[in-house]
TILUM-104189 format. One line per 3 residues: number of its first residue (from 1); their letters; for each residue x, y, z of N, C-alpha, C, CB. Coordinates in pm, whole numbers, plus 32768, in hexadecimal, padded with zeros to 4 digits. Glycine has a CB too. Example, Ala and Ser with C-alpha at 12.3 -4.5 7.8 and 13.67 -1.06 7.14 Angstrom:
1 = as = 8527 7DC7 830C 84CE 7E3E 830C 8528 7EB6 830C 846B 7E41 8389; 8505 7F1F 82C4 8557 7F96 82CA 850A 8003 8313 8580 7FC4 823C .
# end
This chain:
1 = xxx = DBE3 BCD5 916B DB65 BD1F 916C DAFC BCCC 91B5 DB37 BD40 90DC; DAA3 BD0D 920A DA43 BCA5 9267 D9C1 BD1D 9218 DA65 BC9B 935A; D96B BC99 9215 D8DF BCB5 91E1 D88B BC7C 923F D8BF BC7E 9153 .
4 = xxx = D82B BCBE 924E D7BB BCC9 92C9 D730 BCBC 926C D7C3 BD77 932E; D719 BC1E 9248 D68D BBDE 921C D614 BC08 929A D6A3 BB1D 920D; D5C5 BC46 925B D54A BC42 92B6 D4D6 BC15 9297 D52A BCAC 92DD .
7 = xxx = D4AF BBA1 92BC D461 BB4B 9278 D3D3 BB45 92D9 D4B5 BABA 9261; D363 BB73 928A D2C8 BB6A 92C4 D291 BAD0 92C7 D25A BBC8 925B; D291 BAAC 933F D226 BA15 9332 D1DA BA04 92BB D1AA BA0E 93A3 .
10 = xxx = D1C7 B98D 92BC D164 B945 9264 D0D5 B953 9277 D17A B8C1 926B; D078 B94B 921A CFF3 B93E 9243 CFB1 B8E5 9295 CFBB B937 91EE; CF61 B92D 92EB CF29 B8C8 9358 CE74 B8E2 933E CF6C B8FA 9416 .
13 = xxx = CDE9 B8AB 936D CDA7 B892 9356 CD4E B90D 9383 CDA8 B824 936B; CDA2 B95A 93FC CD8C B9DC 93F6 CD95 BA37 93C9 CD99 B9FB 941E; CE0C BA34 939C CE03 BAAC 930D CDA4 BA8B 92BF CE83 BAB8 92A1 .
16 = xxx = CD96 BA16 9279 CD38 B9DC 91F4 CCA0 BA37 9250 CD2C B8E1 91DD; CC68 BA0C 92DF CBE9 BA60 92EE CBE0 BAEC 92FF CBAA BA39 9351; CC88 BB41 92EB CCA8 BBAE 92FD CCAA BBDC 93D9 CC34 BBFD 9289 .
19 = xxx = CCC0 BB8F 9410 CCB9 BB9F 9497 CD35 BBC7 94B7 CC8E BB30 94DF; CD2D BC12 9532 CDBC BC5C 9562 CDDB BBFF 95A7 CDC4 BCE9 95B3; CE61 BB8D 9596 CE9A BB51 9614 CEF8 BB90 9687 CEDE BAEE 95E7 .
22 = xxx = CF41 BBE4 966B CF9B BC36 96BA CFD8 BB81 96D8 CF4A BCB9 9754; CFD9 BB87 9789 D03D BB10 97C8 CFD0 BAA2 97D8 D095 BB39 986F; CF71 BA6B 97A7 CEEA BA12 9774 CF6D B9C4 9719 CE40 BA78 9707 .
25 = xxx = CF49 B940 9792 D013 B8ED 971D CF6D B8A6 96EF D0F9 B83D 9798; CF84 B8BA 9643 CF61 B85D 95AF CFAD B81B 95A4 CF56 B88E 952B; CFA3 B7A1 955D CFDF B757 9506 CFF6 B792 9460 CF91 B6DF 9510 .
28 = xxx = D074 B78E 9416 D04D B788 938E CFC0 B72F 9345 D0C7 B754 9358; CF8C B78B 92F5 CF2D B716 92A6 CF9C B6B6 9216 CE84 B78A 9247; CF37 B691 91F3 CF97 B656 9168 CFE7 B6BC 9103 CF2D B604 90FB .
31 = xxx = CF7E B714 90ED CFD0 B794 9083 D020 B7A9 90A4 CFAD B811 9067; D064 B7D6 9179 D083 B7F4 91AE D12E B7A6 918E D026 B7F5 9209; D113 B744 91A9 D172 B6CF 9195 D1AA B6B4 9133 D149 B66B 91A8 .
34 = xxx = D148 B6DB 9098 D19F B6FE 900C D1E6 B753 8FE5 D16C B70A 8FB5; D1CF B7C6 9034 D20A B81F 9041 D293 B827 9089 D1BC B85C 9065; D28E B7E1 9104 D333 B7D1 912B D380 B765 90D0 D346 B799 91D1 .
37 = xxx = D352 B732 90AB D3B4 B6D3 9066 D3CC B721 8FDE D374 B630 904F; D368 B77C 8FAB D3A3 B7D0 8F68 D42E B80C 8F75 D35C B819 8F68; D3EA B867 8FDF D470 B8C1 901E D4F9 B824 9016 D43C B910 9109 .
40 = xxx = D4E3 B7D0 905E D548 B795 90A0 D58C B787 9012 D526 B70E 9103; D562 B758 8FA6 D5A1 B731 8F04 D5EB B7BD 8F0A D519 B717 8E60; D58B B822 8F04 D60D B894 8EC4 D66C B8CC 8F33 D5C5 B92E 8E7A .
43 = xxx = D66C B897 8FB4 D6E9 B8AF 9029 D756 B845 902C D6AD B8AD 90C6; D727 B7CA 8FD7 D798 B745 8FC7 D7E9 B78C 8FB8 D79B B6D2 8F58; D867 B780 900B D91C B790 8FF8 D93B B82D 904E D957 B7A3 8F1C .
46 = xxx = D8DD B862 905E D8F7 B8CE 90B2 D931 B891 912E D879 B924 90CD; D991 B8FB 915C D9D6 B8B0 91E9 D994 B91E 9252 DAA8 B8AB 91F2; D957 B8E5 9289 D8DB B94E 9308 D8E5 B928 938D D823 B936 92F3 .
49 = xxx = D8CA B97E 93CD D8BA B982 945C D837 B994 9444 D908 B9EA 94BA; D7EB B93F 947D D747 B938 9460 D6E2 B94B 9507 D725 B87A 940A; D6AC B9AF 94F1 D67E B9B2 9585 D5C2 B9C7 9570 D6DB BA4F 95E7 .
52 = xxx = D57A B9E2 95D3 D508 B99C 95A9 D4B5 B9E1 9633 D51B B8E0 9596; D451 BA12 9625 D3D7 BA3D 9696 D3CC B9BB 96BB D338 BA88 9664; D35A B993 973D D332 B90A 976F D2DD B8FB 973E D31E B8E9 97E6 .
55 = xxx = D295 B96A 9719 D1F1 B939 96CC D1F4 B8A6 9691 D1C4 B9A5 9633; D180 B856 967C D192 B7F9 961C D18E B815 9586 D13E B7A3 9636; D182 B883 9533 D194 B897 94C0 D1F9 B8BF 94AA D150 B8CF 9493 .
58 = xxx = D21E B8FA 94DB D2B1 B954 94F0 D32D B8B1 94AB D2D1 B996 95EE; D315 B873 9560 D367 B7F7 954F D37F B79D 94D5 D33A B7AA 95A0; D2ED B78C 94C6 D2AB B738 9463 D334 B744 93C9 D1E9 B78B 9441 .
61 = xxx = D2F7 B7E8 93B8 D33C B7FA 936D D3BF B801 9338 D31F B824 936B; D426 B840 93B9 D4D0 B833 93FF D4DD B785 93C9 D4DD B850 94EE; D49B B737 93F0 D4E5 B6D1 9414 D4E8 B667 937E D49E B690 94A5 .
64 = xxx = D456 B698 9336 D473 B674 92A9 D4CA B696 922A D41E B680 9287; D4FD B744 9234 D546 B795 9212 D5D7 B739 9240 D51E B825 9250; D5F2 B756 92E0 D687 B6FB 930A D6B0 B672 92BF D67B B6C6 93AA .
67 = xxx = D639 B628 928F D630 B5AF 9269 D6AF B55F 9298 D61B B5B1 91DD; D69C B556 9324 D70B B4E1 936F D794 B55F 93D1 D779 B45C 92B6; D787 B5D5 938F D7EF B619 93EB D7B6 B65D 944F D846 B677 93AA .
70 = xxx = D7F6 B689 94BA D7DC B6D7 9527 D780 B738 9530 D838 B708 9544; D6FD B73F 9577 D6AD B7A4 9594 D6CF B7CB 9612 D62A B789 9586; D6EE B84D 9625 D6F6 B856 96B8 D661 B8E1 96D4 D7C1 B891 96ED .
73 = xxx = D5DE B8BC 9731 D57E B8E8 974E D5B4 B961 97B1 D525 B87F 977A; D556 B9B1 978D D58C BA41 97E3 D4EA BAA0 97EE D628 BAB4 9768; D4D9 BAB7 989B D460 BAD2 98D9 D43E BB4C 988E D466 BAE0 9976 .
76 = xxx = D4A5 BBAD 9874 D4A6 BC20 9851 D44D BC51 97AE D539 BC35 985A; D464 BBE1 9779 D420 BBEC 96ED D3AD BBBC 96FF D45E BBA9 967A; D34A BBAD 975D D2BE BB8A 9747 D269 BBF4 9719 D284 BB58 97BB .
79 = xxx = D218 BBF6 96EB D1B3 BC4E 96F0 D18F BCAF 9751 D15F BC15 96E3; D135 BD22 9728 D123 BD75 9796 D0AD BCFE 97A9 D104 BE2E 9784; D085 BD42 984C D01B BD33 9888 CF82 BD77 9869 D046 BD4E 98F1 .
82 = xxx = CF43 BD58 9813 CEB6 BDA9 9808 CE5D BD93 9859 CE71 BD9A 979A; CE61 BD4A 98F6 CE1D BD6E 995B CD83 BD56 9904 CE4F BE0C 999A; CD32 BDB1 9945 CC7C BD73 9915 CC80 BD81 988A CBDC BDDC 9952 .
85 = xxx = CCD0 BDB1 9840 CCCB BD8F 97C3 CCF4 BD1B 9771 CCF7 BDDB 979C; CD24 BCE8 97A1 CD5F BC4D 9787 CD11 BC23 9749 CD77 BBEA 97F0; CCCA BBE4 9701 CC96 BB7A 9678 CBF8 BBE3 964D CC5F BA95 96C3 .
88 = xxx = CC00 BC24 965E CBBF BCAC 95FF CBA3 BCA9 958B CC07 BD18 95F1; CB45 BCCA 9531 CB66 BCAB 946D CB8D BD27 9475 CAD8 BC84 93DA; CBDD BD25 93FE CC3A BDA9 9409 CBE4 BDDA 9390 CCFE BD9D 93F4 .
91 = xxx = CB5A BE13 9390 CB19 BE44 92E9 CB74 BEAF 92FE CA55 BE77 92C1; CB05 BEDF 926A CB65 BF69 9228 CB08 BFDE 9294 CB4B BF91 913C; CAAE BFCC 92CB CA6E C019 932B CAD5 C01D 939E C9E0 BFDD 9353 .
94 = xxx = CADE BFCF 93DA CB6F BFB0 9466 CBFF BFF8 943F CBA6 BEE0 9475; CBED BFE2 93B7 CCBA C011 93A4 CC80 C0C7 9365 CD4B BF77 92D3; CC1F C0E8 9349 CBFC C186 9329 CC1A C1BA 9399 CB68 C1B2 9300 .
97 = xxx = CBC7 C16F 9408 CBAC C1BE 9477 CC3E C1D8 94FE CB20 C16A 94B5; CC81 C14A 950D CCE8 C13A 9554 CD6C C15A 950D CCE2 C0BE 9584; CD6C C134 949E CDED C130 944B CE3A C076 945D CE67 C1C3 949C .
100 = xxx = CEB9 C08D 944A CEF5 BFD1 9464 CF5A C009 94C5 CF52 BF5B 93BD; CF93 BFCC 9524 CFFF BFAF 9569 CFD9 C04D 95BF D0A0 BF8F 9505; D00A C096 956D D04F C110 95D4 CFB3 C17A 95D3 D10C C179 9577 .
103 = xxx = CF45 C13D 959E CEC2 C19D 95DA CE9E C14F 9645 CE34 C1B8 9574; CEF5 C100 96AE CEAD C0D1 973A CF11 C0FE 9796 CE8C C026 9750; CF33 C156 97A3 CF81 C194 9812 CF69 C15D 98AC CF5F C22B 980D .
106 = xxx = CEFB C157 98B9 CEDF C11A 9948 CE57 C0D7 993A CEDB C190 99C5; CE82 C04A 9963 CE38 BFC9 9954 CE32 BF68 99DF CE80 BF77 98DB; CD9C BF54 99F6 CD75 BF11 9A61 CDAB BEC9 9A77 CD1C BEEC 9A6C .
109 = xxx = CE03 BE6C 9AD2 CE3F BE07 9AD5 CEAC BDDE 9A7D CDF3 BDC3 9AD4; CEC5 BE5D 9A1D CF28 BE41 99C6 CFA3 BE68 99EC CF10 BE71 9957; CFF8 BE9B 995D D064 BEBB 997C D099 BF17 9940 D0A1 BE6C 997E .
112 = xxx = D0D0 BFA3 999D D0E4 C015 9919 D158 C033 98AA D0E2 C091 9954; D154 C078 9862 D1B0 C08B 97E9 D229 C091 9830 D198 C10F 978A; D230 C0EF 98A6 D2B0 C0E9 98C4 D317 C057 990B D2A9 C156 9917 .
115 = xxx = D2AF C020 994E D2DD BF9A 994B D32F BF4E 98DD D276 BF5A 9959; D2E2 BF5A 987D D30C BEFB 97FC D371 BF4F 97B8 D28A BED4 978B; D3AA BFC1 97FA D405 C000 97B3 D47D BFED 9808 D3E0 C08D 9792 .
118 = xxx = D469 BFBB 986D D4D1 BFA9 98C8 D4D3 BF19 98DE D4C0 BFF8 9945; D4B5 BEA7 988C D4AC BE54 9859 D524 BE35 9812 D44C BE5D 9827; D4F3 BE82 97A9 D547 BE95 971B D5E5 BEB7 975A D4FE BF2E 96A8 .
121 = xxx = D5DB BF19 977E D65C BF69 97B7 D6C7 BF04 97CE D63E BFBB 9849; D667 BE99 982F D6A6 BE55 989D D706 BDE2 984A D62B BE12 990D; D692 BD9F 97FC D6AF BD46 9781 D723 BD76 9742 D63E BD41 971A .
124 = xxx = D710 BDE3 971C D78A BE0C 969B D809 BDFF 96EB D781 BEC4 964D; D7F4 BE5D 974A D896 BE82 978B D8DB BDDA 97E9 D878 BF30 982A; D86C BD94 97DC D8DD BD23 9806 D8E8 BC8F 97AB D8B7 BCF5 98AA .
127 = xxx = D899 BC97 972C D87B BC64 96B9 D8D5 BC7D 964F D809 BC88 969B; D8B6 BCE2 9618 D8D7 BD45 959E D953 BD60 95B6 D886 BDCA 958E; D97A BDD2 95FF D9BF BE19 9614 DA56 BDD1 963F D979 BE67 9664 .
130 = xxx = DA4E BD8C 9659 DAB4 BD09 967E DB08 BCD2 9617 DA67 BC8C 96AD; DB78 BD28 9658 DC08 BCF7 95DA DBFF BC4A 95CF DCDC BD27 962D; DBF7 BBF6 9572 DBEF BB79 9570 DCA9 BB50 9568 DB81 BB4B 94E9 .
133 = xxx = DCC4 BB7D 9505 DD45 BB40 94C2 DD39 BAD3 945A DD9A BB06 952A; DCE1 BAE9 9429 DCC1 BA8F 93AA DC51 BAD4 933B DC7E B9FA 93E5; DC21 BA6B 92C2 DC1C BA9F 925D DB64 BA8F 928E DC77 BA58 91D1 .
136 = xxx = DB2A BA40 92F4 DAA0 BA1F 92DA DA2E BAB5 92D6 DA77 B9AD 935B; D9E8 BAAC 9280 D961 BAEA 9268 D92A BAE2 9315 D8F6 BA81 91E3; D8C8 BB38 932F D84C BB17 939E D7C0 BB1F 9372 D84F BB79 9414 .
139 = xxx = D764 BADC 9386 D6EB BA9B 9340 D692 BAC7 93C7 D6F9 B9DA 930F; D61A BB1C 93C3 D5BB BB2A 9419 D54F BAE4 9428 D59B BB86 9411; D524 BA8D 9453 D49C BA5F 9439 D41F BAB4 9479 D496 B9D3 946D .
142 = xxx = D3DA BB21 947C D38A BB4F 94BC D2FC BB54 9476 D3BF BBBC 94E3; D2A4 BBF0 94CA D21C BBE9 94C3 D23D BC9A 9474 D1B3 BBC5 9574; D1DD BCB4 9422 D1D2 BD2A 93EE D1ED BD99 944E D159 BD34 93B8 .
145 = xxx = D1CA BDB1 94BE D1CE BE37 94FE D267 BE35 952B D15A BE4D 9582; D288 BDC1 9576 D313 BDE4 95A1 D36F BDD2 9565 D337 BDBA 95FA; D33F BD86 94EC D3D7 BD9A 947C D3AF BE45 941C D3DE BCDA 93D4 .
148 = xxx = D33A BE96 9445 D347 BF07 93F2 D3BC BF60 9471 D290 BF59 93C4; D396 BF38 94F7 D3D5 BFA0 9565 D490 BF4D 9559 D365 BF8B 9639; D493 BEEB 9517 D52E BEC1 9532 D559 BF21 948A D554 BDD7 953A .
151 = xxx = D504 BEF4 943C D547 BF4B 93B2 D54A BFE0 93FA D4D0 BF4C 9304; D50C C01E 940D D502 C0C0 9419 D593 C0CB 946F D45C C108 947A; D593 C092 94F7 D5F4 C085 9533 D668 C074 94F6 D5E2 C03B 9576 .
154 = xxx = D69A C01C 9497 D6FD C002 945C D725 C093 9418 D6E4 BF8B 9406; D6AD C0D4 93A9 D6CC C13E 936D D6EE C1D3 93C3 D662 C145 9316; D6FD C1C1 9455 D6EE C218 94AC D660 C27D 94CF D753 C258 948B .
157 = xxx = D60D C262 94AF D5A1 C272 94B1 D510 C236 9502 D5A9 C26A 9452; D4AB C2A8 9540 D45B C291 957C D3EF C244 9557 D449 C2E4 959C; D3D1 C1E7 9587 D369 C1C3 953B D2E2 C1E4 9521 D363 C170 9550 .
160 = xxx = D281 C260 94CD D21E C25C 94CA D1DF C21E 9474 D206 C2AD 94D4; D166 C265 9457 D105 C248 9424 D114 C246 9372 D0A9 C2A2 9463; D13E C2E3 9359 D16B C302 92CD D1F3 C297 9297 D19D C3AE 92D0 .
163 = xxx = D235 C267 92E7 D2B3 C1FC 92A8 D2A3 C194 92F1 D357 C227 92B2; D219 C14A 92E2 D1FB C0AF 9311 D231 C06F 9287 D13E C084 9339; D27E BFED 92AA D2A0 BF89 9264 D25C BF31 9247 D2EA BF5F 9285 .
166 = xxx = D208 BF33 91BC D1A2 BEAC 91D2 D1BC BE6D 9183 D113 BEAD 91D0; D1E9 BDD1 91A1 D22A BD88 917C D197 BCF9 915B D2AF BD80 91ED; D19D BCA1 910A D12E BC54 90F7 D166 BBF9 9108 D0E2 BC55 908E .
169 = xxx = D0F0 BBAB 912E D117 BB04 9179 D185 BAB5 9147 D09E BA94 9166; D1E9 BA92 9195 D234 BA20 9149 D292 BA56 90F7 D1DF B9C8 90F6; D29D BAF1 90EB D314 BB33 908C D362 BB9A 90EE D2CF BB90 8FF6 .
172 = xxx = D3DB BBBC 90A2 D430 BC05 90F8 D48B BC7F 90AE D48D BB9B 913C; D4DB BCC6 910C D542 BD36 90F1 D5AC BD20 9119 D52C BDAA 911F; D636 BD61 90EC D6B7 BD3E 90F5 D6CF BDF1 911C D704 BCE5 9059 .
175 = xxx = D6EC BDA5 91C6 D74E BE36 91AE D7E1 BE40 91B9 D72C BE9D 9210; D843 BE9E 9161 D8DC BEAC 9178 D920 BEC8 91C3 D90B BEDF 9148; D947 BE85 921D D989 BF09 9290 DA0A BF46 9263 D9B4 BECB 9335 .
178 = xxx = DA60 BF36 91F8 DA9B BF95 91C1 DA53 C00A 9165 DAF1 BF54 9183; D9DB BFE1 912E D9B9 C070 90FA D913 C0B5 912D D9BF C05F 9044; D923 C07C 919E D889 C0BF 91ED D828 C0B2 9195 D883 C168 9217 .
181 = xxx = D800 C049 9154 D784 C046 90F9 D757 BFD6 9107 D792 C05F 906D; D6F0 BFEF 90F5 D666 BF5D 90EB D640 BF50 9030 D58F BFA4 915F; D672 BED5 901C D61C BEBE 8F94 D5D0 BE4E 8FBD D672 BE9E 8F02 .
184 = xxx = D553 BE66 8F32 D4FA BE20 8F36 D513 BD91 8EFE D4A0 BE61 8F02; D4F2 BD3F 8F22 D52F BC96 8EED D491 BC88 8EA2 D563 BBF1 8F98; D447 BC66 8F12 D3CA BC5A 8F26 D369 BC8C 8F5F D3C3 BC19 8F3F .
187 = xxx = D2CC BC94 8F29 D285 BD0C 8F94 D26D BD64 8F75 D2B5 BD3C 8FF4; D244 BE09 8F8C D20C BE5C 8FA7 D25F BEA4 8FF8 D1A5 BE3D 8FCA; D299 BF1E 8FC9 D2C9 BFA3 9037 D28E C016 901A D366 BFCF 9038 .
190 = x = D220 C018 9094 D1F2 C0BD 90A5 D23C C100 90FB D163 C0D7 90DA .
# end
């Protein structure tokens, strides 16, 4: 049985001021950092293929989780691009009016939904989808939007607005690929 961990970065100092980083590479802050070593305690002994966005939180986090095994970094799991929206406070005025992820359809300098869905696609089918011949788990390290467009994807599904995956800092979902389901480990599923 292969299980598909999808694990949300750690806290970085932008979230704490509520700012949109999209591809804005943060560092983990400290919480950020208690938090993977969290995760990493309850992933001890899992046998994983551990892969990881480039972001520095992303990494940050992959590589504390791996604690000494293989991260292999993959372009495809970064963040979308929020273009002039990039370090923005995200109030509750900004997220009424735009929505999160999939109310920016087309963004200045950014990057659109369909991009990051063909992202995902790309990721899975030469990631995922890949007969291994062994018993290891695969471990995601990503950013909220494109691990909601890799879950939806997995479930065969489009990604909107009404089945965004919001996952909270530093916690994650397991999905089955023998029984097409996502449970919750850790986190939040809307």
């Amino acid at each position: 049985m292969t299980n598909i961990y999808l694990v949300r970065h750690g806290e970085t100092e932008f979230n704490v001021a509520n700012r949109l980083q999209g591809v804005t590479d943060i560092p983990l802050n400290s919480t950020g950092i208690k938090k993977a070593e969290c995760l990493a305690h309850s992933l001890r002994g899992e046998h994983l293929y551990i892969y990881s966005s480039p972001l520095k939180r992303a990494m940050q986090t992959a590589r504390i989780i791996a604690d000494g095994r293989s991260v292999e970094i993959d372009a495809r799991l970064r963040e979308r691009n929020y273009g002039d929206y990039e370090g923005i406070n995200l109030s509750t005025k900004f997220r009424d009016r735009f929505g999160f992820g999939f109310g920016f359809p087309d963004i200045k300098g950014g990057e659109s939904i369909n991009g990051v869905i063909e992202r995902a696609d790309a990721f899975i089918n030469s990631k995922i989808k890949v007969e291994r011949g062994d018993d290891k788990n695969i471990l995601v390290v990503a950013h909220g939007f494109i691990l909601s467009c890799i879950a939806n994807r997995l479930l065969n599904r489009r990604p909107t607005f009404e089945n965004l995956m919001a996952l909270r800092l530093g916690e994650y979902v397991i999905y089955n690929k023998n029984t097409n389901q996502i449970t919750v480990v850790g986190g939040q599923h809307d």
